[in-house]
Structure formats: C-alpha cells, structure tokens
N, C-alpha and C positions, 0 to 999 in steps of 0.2 A: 434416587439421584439427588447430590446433593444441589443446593442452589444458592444464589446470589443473586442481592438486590443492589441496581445501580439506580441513581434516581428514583423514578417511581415505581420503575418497571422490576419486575420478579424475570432474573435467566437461570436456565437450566446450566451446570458449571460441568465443562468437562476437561481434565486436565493429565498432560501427558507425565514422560519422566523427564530425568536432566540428560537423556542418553536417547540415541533413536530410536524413536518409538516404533515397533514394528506394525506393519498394517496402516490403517487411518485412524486420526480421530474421529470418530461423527459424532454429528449434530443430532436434531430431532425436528419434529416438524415446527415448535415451537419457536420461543427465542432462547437461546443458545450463548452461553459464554465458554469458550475454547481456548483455551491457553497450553502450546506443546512442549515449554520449558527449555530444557537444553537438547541439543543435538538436532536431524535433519528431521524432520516430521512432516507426515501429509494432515491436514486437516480440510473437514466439509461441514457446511456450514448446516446444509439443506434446508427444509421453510423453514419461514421466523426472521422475525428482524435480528440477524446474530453477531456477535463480537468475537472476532478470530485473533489472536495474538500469537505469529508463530514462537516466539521466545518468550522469556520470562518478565512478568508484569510486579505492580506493585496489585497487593491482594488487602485489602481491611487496613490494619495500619502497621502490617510485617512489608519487607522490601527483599526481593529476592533480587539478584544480582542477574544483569541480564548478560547470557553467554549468545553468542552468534551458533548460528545451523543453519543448513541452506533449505530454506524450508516450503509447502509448498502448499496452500490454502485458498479454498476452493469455498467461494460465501454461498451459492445457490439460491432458490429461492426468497423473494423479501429484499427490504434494507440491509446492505451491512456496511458490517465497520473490519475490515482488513488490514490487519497491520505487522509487518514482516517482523520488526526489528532486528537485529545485527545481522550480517551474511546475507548473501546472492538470492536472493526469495522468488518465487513466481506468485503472484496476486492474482486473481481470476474471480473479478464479483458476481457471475451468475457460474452457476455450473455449467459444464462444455456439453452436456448433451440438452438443457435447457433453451427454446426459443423463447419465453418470458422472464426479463429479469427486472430489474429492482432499480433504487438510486443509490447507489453506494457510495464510499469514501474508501479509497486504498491509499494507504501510507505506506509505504516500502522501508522508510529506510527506522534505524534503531530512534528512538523518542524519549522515552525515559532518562535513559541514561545515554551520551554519547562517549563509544568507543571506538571513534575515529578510526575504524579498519573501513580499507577498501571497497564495493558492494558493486554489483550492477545488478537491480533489481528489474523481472518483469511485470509490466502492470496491463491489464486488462478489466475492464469495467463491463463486457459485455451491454446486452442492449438496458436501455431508462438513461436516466440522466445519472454521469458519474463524475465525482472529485478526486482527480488524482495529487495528492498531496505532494509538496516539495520543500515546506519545510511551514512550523508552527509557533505560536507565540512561547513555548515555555522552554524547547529547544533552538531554536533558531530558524538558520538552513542548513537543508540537507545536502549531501552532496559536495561538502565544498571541500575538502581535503585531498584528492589525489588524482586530480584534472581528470582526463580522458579513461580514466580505469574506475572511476566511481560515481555512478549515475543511474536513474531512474531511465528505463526501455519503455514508452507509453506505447500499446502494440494497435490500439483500437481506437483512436480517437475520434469524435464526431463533432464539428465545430458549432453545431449547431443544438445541441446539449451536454457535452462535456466542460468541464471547469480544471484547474490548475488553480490548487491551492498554495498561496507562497503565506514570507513573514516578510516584514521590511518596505522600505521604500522600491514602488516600483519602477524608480527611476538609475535601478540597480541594475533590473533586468534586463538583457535583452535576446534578439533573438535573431540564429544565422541559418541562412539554406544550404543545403549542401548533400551529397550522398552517404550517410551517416551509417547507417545500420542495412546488412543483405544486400542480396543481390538485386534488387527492383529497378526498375528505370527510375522510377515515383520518386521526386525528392522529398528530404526529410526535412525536421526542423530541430535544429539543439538552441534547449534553453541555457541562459548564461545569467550567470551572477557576481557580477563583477567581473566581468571577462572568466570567471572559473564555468565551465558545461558542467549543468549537475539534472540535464534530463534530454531525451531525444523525444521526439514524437517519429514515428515510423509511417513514411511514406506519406504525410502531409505536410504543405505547409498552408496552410488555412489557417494561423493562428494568428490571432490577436489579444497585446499585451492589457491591452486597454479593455476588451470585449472579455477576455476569457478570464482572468484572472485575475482572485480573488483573495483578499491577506483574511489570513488568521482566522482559518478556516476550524480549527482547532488551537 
C-alpha cells in the first residue's frame, strides 16, 4: 500500500477514482489517508487517527481540481479529520455501530478551492469531543452563498464538549431559535453570519457564541 507523510506522521494512502466509486473506501486499523476524488463515494476510516477527503485534494505539489459528489465518510475509530468538500456530504466521526469514539474535526463544506454551489451538509461527531467546522483561515466562510438552501445539518451536538469552528470576527455571528430542521418538538438553533444561515444545530439550543466557538480552527 502505498503511503504518505504529513508532518511527522507516516498514513497509509487510499484513493478512489474521478467517477463513483463502487463499494467503500476502507481504511486500516492504522492511520489512514482517503481521498474519493470525483463522483459520490462511501469512505471508512476505521482505527487510526485518519484523514478522509471525500473530493479531490491538493497531493505533493500537483493540484487536482476539486469536482463536487454527494459523498459519504465514515472516520471510526481514533482522531479524524473529515472533510466533505463540494456537494451534499454526510460526516460521521466515529462509525454508526461504534460506542467509543475519538475527537474529531468535520468540515463539510469544499476548502481548497471554492465553488460556490449550493450544499447542505450532514455532520455528526459521535461521542469525545468534536469541531464541527464552518469556515477557516485560508477560505473564509462557509456557507454563505445561497441563504436557506446551503448549510451545515449539526445532527449531534453536546454543549458541553462540542466546539464550532468559524473564521472572522465574532461579532458577525449570531444566533436564532426556531423549528429549523424535522419534525421534533425540540427547538433548534441556526447559525448566522451576517444575517446569511450557514449552519443549524438540530434540536438544541444550548449554544453559546462566546462559550463554544472557536476562530481558525484550521
């Protein structure tokens, strides 16, 4: 298997094509870099602290061009690092039949490069402490192009070890109650950024902008 060194650490490389990948990607029990490229792709991370990219990344010092797929990655065991870019992604930082998981960082929306299409991305950090990102120092924010139709789904939030990664002054952000997402009694909370919604939390609102949220997290 071939492999890749980020920093100091040595990952195992596993990478799709530019078209749906059929089947999963897996991981290994190790650390793991997973990159699905184009089209809609499952990927799993499983042990290891792993890096899941469901679209296409920058690799050494070649630049692939990053095409949108609704894609669907799964970090499992360990730390990871999740990150959808373009298209409608589902994030899931520990795997769905795992009760131990990790700290993670799930980034939904595209990073590298922005190509301001539409997205509503879901995000799930499962149990440990998780960063659900919303926007970074080298792109911006996320989310802000096409109001109510492009935004981050946080499905699992816990205000007492989750974080929200933004970029900017926090004096941008703010935040509203309301019945946002499903059918729940539970209100929810949508984040704003400059009066634009570019994330929901689902069926809490226990947030705080002061308490939870963290600039330039990435």
């Amino acid at each position: 298997m071939a492999t890749i060194s980020i920093g100091n650490s040595q990952f195992n490389l596993v990478e799709g094509t530019q078209y749906n990948d059929l089947g999963t990607l897996w991981g290994t029990q190790n650390k793991d870099f997973i990159v699905g490229h184009g089209g809609a792709d499952r990927l799993q991370g499983l042990g290891g602290d792993d890096i899941l990219f469901g679209d296409d990344v920058f690799l050494g010092n070649s630049m692939t061009l990053l095409t949108a797929g609704s894609d669907y990655l799964e970090g499992g065991l360990g730390n990871d690092i999740l990150w959808g870019g373009p298209g409608s992604d589902s994030l899931f930082g520990d795997d769905t039949q795992s009760k131990t998981g990790g700290n993670d960082i799930l980034i939904g929306s595209d990073a590298v490069l922005s190509t301001n299409l539409p997205q509503t991305d879901y995000l799930a950090g499962g149990s440990g402490s998780d960063t659900f990102v919303l926007g970074g120092s080298t792109w911006g924010v996320s989310y802000q192009y096409y109001g109510s139709s492009d935004y981050a789904l946080i499905l699992d939030w816990d205000y007492k070890s989750d974080k929200i990664g933004v970029t900017g002054s926090l004096d941008r952000y703010s935040l509203r109650t309301g019945n946002w997402h499903g059918q729940s009694n539970l209100l929810d909370t949508g984040i704003f950024y400059n009066n634009e919604l570019i994330a929901i939390i689902s069926d809490s609102t226990n947030v705080n902008i002061g308490r939870d949220f963290l600039v330039n997290v990435v």
